[in-house]
C-alpha positions as CSV (number, residue, x, y, z in Angstrom):
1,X,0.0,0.0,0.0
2,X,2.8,2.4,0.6
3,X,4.4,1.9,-2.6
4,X,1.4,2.2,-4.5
5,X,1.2,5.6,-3.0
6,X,4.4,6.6,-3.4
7,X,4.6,5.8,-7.1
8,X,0.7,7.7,-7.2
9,X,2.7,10.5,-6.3
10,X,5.7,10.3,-8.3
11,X,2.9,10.3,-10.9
12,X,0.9,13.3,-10.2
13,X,4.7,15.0,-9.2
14,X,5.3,14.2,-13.1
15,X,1.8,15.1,-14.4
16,X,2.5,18.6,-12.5
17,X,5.8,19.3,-14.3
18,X,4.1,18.5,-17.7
19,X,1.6,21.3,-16.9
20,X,4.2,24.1,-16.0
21,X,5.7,22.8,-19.2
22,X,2.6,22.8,-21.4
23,X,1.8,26.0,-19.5
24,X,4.8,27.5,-21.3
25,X,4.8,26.3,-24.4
26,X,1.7,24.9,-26.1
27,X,-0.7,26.8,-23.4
28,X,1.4,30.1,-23.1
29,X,-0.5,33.1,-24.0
30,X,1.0,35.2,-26.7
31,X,4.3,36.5,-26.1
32,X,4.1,39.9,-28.8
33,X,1.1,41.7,-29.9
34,X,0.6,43.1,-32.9
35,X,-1.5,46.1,-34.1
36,X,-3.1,46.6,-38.1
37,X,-4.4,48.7,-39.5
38,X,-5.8,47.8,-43.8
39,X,-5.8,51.2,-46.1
40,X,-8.6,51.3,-48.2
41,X,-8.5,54.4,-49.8
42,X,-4.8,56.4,-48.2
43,X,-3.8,58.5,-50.9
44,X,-0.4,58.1,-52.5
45,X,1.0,59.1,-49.0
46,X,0.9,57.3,-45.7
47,X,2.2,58.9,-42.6
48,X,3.4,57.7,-39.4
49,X,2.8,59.8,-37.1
50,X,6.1,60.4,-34.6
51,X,6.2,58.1,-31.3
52,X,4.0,55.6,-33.2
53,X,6.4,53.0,-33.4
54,X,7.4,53.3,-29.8
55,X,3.7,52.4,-28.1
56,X,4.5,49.0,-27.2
57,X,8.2,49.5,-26.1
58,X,11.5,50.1,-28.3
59,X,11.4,46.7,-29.5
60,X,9.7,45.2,-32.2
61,X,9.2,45.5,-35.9
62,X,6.8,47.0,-38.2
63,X,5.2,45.6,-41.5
64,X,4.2,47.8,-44.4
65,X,2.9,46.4,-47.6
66,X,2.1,48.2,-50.8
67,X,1.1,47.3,-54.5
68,X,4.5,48.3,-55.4
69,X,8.1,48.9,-54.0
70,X,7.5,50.4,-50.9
71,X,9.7,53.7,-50.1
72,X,10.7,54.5,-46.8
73,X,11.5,58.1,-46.1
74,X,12.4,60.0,-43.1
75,X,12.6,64.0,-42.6
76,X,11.6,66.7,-40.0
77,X,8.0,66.9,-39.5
78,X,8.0,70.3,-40.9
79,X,9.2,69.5,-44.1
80,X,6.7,66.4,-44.6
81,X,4.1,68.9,-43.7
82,X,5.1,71.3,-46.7
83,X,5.3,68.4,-48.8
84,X,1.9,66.9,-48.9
85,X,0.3,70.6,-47.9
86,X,-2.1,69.9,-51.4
87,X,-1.9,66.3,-51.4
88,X,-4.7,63.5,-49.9
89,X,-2.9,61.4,-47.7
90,X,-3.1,59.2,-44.2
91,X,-1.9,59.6,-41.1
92,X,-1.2,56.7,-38.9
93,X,-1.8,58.9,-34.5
94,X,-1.8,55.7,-32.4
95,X,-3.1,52.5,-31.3
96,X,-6.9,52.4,-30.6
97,X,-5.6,49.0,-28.9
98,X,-3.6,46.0,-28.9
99,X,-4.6,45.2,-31.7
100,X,-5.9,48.0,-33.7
101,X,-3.7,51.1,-35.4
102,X,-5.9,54.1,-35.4
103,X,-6.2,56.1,-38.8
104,X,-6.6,59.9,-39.8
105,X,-7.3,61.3,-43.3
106,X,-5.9,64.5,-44.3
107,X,-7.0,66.8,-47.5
108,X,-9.5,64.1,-48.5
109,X,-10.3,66.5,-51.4
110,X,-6.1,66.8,-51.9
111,X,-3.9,65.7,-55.2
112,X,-4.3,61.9,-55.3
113,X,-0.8,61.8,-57.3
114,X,3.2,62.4,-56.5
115,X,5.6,63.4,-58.8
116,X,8.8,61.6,-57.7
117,X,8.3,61.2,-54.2
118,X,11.7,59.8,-53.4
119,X,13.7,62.3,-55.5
120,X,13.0,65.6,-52.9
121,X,15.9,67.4,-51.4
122,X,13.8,67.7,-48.2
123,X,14.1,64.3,-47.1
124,X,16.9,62.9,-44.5
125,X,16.8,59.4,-45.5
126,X,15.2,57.0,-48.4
127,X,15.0,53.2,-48.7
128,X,13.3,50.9,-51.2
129,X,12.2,47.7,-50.9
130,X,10.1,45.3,-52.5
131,X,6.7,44.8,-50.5
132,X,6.3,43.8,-47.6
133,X,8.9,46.2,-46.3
134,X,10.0,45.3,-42.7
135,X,11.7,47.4,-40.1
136,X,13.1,47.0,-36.9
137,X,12.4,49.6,-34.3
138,X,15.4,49.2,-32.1
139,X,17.4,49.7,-35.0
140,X,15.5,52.5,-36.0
141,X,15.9,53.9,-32.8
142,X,19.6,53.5,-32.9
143,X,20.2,54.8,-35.9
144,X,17.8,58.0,-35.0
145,X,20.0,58.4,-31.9
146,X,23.1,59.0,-34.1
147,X,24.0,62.6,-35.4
148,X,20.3,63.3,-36.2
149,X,18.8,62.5,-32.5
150,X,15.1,62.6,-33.8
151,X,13.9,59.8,-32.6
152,X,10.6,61.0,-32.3
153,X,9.8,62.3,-35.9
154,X,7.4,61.2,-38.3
155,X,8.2,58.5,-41.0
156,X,6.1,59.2,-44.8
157,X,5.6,55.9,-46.7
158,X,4.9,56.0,-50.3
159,X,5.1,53.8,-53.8
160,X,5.4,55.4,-56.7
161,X,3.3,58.1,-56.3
162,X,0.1,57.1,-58.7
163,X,-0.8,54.2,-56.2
164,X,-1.5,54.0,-52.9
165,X,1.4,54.6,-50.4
166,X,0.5,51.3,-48.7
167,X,-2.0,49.2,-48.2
168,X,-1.7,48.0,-45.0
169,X,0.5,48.8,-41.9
170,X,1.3,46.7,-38.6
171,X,3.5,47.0,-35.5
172,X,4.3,43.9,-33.5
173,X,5.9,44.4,-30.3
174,X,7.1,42.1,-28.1
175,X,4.9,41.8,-24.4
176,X,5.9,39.7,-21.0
177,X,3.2,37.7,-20.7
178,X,2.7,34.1,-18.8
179,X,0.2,31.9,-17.4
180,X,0.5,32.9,-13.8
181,X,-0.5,29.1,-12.3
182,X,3.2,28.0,-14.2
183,X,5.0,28.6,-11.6
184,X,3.0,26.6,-9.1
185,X,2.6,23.7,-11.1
186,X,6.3,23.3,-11.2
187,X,6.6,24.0,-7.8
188,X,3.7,21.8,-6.8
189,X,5.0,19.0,-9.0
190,X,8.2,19.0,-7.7
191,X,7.4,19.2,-4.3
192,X,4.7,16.0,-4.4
193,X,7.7,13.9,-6.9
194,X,10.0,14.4,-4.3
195,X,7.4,13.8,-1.5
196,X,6.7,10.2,-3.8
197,X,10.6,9.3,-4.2
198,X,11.2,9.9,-0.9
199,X,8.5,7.4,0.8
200,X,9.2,5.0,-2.4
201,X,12.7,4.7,-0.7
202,X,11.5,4.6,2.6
203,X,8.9,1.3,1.0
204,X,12.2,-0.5,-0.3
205,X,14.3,-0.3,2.5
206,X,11.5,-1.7,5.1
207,X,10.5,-4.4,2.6
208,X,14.5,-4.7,2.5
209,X,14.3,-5.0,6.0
210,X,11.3,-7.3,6.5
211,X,13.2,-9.9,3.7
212,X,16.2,-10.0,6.1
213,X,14.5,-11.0,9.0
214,X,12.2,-13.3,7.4
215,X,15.3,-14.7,6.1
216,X,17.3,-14.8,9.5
217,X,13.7,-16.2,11.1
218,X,13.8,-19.1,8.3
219,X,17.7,-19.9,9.1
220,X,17.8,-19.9,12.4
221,X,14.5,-22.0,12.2
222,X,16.2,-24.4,9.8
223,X,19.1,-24.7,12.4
224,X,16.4,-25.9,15.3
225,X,15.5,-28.1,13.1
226,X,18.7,-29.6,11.7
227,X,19.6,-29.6,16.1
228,X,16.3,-31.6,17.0
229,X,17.0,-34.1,14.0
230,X,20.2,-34.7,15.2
231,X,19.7,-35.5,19.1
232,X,16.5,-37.6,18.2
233,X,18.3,-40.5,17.0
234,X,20.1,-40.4,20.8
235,X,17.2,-40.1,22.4
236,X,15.1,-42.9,21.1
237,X,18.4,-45.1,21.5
238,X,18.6,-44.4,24.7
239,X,14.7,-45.0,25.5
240,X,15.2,-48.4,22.8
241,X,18.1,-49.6,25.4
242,X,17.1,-48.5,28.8
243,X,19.8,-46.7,31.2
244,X,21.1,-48.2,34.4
245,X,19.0,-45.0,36.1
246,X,15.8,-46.3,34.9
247,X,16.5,-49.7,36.3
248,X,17.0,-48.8,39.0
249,X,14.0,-46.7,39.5
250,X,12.6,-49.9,38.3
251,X,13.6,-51.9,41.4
252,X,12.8,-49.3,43.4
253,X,9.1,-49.4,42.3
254,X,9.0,-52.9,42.6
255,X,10.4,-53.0,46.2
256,X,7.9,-50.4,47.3
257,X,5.1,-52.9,45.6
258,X,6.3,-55.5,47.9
259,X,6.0,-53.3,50.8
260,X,2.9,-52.2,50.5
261,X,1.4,-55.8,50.2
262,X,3.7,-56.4,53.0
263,X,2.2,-53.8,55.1
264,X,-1.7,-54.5,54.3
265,X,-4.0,-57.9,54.1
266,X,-4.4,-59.9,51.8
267,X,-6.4,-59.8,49.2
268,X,-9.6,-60.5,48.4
269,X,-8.7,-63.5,47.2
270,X,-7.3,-65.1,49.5
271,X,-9.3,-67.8,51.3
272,X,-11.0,-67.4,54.6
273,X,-8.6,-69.0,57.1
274,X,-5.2,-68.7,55.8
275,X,-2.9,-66.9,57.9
276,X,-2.6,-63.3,57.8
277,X,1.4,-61.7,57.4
278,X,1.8,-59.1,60.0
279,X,4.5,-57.5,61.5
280,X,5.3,-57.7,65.4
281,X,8.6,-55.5,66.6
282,X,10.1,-55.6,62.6
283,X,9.3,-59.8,62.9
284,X,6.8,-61.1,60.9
285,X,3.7,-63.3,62.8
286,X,0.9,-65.6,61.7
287,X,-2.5,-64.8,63.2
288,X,-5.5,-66.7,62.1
289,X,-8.1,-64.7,60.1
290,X,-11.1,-65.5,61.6
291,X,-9.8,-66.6,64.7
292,X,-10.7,-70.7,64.3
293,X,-6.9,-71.1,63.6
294,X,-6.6,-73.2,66.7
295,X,-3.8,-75.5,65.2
296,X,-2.0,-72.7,63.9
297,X,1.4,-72.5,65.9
298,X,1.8,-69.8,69.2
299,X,3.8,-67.0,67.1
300,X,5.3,-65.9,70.3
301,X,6.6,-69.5,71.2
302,X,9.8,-68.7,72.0
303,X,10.1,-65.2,72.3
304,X,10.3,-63.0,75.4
305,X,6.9,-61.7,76.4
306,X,6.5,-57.9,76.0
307,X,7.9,-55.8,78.5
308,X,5.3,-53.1,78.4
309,X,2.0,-52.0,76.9
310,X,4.0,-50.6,73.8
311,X,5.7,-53.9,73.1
312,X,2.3,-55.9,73.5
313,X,1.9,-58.3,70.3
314,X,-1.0,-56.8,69.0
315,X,0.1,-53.3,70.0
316,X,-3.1,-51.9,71.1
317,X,-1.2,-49.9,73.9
318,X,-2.1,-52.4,77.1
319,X,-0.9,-55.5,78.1
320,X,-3.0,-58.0,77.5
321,X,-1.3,-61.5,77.6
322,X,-0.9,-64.0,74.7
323,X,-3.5,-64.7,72.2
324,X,-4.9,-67.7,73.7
325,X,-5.8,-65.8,76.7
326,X,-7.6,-63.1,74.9
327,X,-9.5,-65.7,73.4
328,X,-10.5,-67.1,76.9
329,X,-11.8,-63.7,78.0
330,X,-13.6,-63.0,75.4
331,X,-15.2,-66.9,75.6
332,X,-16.8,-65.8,79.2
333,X,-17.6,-62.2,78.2
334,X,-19.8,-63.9,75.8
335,X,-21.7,-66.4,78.2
């Protein structure tokens, strides 16, 4: 169970990463935006009007696409003014929005034709190049920061002065812009991976640790096992043969055996009449069961009468003569 959690979150860890990824590449919002503006109708003379190209930041580029060659001529603002005083052109003020260049028309009812609009004596700077012409603002910028530092002037685009100066114009600048939830899906992922690794190691150690011991548990039960097939042989030889110490405890019981039947009557089976075995001072006597034993020798014939009422025969703690007169008195107790 452990494991499978710790490799569940390795794998959300991963799918996090992939997101911060995605997040920045296929799912990033746009990096640059870029602002158009199509010319219907312009007049042979478009104008950009001076800071235009500097809206989104010193960086960037600008589009312009005519029918033609496209000319790209720079001057003071003055002198562009004098220039297209009786002439119907465009000018270019701003950016309505990200997205949207905002237009102006000038002398609508102006000279929709130029006579050589490149060969004036008023202008700074001309290029030509086929359409779409393309220029980069920083180095626009660079180059306006030179001798001439005008920077900030206007910039008149035209063809060849019977068609329309252009017929569309864009500026793309670039724009720092990101998916603000990257960041915490990398962060997040990496934090749960690690989280996943770390309690994935901690899985495989302990089942490291559990394999050991089971293994230790399995030898070491293997050993008791080998030890108890080894001394079982002995022991059931020795139980087979008998040692001296049972015998002995052998004889013992049977001497005990003796004793007791020594010690008690007789059994039942013995018949009425036969002498009872009893012992008298550590000597053993005969005394008639049920006392018609009149043949059956004195057992104290020959031996010194008792001394006291310890010593007695029958040991009933008084002295009361030999058997045959304990008969007599009990003969006349009875008549």
């Amino acid at each position: 169970m452990q494991r499978l959690l710790a490799v569940l979150l390795i794998l959300i860890g991963v799918i996090g990463l992939v997101l911060g990824r995605l997040g920045e590449t296929t799912w990033a919002p746009p990096t640059e935006t870029t602002a158009t503006v199509e010319l219907s109708s312009p007049g042979p003379a478009v104008v950009i009007d001076p800071g235009v190209l500097y809206v989104g930041g010193q960086k960037g580029e600008v589009t312009i696409e005519g029918s033609s060659d496209v000319s790209l001529i720079t001057a003071d603002n003055s002198d562009i003014e004098a220039y297209l005083a009786d002439t119907a052109y465009t000018r270019i003020t701003g950016a309505s929005d990200w997205s949207t260049l905002s237009t102006e028309a000038v002398n609508p009812e102006g000279a929709t034709e130029l006579s050589d609009p490149t060969g004036s004596d008023l202008w700074r700077t001309v290029e030509t190049k086929p359409s779409p012409y393309t220029v980069e603002i920083a180095d626009f910028a660079a180059e306006e920061h030179g001798d001439n530092q005008q920077a900030y002037r206007a910039i008149l685009v035209v063809t060849d002065g019977t068609e329309a100066g252009a017929d569309s114009v864009s500026i793309t600048w670039p724009v720092e812009n990101e998916n603000e939830w990257v960041p915490f899906a990398y962060a997040g992922g990496a934090a749960i991976a690690v989280i996943g690794l770390v309690l994935l190691v901690v899985s495989i150690g302990g089942r490291r640790r559990e394999d050991d011991e089971d293994a230790e548990l399995e030898a070491t039960d293997a050993a008791t096992e080998t030890d108890r097939a080894a001394v079982d042989p002995e022991v059931e030889a020795g139980a087979a043969a008998g040692t001296p110490a049972d015998a002995d405890a052998d004889a013992d019981a049977d001497a005990e055996s003796d004793d007791m039947t020594t010690d008690g009557v007789t059994s039942d089976s013995e018949a009425p009449g036969d002498p009872v075995r009893l012992f008298h001072d550590d000597t053993e006597v005969l005394a008639p069961v049920d006392g018609k034993g009149d043949d059956v020798a004195d057992p104290d014939a020959g031996r010194p009468s008792p001394t006291g009422p310890e010593d007695n025969a029958w040991g009933l703690g008084e002295d009361r003569g030999t058997p045959e007169d304990v008969d007599d008195r009990d003969s006349e107790d009875r008549r």
